[in-house]
TIGU-762438 format. One line per 3 residues: number of its first residue (from 1); for each residue x, y, z of N, C-alpha, C, O, CB. Coordinates in steps of 0.02 Angstrom, whole numbers, plus 32768, in hexadecimal, padded with zeros to 4 digits. Glycine has a CB too. Layout:
residues N
NUM = X Y Z X Y Z X Y Z X Y Z X Y Z | ...
END
This chain:
residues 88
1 = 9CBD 83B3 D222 9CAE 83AA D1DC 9C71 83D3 D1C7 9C6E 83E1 D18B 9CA2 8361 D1CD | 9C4B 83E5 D1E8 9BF4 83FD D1DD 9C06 843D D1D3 9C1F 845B D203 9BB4 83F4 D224 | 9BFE 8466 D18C 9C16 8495 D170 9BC7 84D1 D18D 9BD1 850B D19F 9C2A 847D D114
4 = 9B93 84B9 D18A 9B4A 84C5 D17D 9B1E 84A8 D15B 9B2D 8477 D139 9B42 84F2 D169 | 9AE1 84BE D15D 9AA5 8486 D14D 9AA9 849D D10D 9AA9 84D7 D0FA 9A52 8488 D175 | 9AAE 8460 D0E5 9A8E 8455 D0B0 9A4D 845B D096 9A4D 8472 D05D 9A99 842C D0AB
7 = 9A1D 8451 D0AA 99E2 8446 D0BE 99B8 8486 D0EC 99E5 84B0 D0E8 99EB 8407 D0E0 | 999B 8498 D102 997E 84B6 D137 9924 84C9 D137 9902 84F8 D121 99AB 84F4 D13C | 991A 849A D153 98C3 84CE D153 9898 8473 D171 98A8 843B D184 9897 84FE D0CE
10 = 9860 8498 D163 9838 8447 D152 9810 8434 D12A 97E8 8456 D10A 9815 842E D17C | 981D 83DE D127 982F 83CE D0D4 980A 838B D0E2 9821 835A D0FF 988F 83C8 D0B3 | 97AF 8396 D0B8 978A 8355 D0A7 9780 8330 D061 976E 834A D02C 974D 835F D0BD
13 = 978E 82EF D06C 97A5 82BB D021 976B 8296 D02B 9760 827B D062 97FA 8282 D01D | 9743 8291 CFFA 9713 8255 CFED 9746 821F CFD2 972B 81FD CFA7 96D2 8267 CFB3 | 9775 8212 CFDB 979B 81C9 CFC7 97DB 81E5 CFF9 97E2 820F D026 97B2 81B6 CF5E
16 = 9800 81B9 CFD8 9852 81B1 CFFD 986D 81DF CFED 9872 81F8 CFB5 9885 8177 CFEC | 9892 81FE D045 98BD 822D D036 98FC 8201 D024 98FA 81C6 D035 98C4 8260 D070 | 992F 8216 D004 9964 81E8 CFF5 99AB 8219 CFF2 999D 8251 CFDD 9952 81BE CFA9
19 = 99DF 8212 CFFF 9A04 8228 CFF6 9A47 821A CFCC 9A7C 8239 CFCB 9A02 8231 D020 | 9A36 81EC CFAF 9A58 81DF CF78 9A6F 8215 CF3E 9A61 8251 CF3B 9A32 81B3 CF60 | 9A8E 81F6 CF1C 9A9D 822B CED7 9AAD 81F4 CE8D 9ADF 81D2 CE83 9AF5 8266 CEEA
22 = 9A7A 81FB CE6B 9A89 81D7 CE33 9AC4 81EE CE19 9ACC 822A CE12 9A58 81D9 CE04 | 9AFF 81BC CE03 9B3E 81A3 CDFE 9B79 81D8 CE2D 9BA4 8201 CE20 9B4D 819F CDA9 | 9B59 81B7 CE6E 9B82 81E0 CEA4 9BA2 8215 CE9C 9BDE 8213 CEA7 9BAE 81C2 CEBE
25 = 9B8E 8241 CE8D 9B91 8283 CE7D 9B80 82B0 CEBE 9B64 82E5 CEB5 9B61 8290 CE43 | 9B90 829D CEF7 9B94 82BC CF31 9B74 8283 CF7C 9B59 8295 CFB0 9B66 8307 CF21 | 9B83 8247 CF69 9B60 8209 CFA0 9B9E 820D CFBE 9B99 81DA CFE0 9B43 81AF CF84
28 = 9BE9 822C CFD1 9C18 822E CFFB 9C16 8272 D00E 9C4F 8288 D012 9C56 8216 CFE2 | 9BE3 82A6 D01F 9BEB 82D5 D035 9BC0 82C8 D07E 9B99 829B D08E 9BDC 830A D003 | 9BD4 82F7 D09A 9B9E 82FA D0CF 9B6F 830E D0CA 9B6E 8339 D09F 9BA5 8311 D0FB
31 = 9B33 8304 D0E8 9AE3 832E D0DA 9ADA 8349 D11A 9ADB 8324 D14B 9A97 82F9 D0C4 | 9AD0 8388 D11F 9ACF 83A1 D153 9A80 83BD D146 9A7A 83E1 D114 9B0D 83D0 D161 | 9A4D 83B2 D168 99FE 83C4 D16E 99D9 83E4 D1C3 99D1 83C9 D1FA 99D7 8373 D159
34 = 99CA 8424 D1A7 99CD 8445 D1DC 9979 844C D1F7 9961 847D D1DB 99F4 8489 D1CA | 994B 842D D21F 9908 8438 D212 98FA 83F8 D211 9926 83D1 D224 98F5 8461 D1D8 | 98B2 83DB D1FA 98A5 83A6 D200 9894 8382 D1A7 989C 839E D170 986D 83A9 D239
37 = 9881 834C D1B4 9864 8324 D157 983D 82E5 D188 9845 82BD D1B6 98C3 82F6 D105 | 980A 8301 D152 97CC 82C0 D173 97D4 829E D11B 97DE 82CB D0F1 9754 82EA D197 | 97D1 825E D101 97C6 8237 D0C9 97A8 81E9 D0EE 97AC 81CF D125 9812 8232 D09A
40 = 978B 81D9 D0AE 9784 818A D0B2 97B5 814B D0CD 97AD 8116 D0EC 977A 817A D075 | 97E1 8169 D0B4 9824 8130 D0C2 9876 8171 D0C5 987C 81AD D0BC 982B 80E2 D060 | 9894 8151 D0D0 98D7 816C D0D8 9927 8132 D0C0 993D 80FD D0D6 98D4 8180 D131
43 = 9937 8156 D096 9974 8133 D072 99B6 8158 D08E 99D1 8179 D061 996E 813B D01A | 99D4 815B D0C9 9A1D 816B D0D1 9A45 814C D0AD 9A65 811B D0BE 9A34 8161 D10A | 9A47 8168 D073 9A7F 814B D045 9ADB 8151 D054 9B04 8123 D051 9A6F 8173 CFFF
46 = 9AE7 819A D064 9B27 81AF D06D 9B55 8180 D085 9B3D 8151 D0A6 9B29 81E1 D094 | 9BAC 8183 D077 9BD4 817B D089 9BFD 81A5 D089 9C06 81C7 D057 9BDE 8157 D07C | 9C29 81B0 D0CC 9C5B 81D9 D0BC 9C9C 81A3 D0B1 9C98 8166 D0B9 9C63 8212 D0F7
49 = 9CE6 81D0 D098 9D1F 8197 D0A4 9D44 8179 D0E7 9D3C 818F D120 9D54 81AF D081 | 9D64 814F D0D9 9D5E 8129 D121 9D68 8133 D158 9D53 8114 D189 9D76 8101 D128 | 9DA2 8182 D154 9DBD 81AE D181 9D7A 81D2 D1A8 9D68 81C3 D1E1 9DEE 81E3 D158
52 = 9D68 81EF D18E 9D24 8223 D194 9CE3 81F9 D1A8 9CBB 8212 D1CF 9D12 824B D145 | 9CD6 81B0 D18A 9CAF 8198 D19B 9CAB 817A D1F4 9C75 8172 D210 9CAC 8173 D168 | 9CD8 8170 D20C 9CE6 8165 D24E 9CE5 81B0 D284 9CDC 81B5 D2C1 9D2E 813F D24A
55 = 9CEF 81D8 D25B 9CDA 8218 D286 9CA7 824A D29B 9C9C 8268 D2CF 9CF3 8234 D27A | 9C80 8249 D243 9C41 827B D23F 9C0A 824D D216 9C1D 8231 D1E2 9C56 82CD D210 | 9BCD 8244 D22C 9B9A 822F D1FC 9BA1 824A D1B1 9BB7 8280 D19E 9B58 8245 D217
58 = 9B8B 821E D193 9B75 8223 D148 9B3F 826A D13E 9B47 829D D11D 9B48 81D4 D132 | 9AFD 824D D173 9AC7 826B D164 9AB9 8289 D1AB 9A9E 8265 D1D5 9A92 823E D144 | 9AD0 82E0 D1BF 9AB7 82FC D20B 9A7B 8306 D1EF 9A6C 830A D1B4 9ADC 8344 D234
61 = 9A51 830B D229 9A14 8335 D22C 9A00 834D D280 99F0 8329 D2B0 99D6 8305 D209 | 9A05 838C D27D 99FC 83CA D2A0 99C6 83DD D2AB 99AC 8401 D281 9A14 83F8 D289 | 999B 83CA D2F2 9955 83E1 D301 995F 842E D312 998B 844E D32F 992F 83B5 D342
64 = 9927 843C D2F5 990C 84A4 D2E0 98CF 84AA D306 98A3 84C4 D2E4 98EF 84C1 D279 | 98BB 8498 D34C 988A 84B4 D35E 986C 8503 D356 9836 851B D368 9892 84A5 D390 | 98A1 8520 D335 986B 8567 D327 9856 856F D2DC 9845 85A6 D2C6 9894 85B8 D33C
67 = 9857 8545 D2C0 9842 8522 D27A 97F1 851E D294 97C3 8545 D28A 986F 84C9 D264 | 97F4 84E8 D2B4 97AC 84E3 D2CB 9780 850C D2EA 9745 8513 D2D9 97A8 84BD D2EC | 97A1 852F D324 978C 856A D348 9776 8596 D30F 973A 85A4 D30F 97C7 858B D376
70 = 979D 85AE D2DD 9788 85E4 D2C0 9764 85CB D27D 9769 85F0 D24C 97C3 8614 D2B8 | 9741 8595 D277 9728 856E D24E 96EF 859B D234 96D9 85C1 D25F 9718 852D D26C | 96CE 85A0 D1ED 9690 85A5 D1E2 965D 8584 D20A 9668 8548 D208 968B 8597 D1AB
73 = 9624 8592 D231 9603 8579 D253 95E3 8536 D22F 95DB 8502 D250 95DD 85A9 D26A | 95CE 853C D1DC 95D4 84EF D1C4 95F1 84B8 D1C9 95D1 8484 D1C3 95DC 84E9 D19E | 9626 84B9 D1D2 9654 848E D1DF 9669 8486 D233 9692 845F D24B 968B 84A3 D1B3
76 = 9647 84AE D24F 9641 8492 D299 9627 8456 D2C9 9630 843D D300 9627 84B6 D2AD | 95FB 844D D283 95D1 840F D296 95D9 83CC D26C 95AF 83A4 D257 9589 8422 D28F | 9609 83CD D26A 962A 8382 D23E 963A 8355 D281 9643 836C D2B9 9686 8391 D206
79 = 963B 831B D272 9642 82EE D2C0 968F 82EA D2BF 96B4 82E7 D28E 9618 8291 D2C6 | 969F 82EA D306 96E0 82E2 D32A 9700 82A6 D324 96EF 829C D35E 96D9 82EC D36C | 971E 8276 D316 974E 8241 D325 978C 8244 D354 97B7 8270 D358 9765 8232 D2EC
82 = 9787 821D D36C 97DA 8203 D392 97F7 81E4 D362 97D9 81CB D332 97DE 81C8 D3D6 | 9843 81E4 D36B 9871 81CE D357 98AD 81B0 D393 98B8 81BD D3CE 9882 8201 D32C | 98C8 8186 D367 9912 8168 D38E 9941 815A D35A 9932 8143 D322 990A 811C D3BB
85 = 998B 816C D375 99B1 8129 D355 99C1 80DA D367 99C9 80C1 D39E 99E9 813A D351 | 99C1 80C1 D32D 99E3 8071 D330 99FF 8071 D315 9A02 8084 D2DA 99CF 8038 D326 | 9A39 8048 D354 9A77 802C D331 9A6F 800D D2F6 9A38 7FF6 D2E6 9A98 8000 D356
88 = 9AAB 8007 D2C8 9A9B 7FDD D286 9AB8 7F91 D2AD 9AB7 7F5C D28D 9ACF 7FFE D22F
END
């Protein structure tokens, strides 16, 4: 299903990233995000249909370590986090 990133680079939100679409105007597409997003909170809004939803995520996201590597040296020094998934 993953056509290419929608998205690509890296991407800081003083509030919620969200992926929604006021009057679903694209909340059944896939979001494909290539790179990283640091925000306050995070809203995975997406659905795909029921076929598609059992096969491919709503929302990929694609780590770009040469995003960072080739970073402005400003932004080198932002702090690191871990991450995981949980099950819903």
């Amino acid at each position: 299903m993953e056509v290419g990133p929608g998205l690509e680079g890296i991407f800081v939100a003083d509030g919620t990233f969200d992926t929604s679409f006021p009057g679903n105007g694209g909340k059944d597409k896939q979001l494909v995000v290539a790179g990283s997003i640091v925000a306050n909170d995070f809203n995975l809004d997406r659905t795909l249909d029921a076929a598609q939803n059992k096969l491919h995520p709503a929302e990929l996201f694609i780590q770009r370590v040469d995003l960072r590597l080739h970073a402005p040296k400003q932004m080198t020094k932002l702090n690191t986090y871990g991450w995981h998934e949980v099950a819903p």
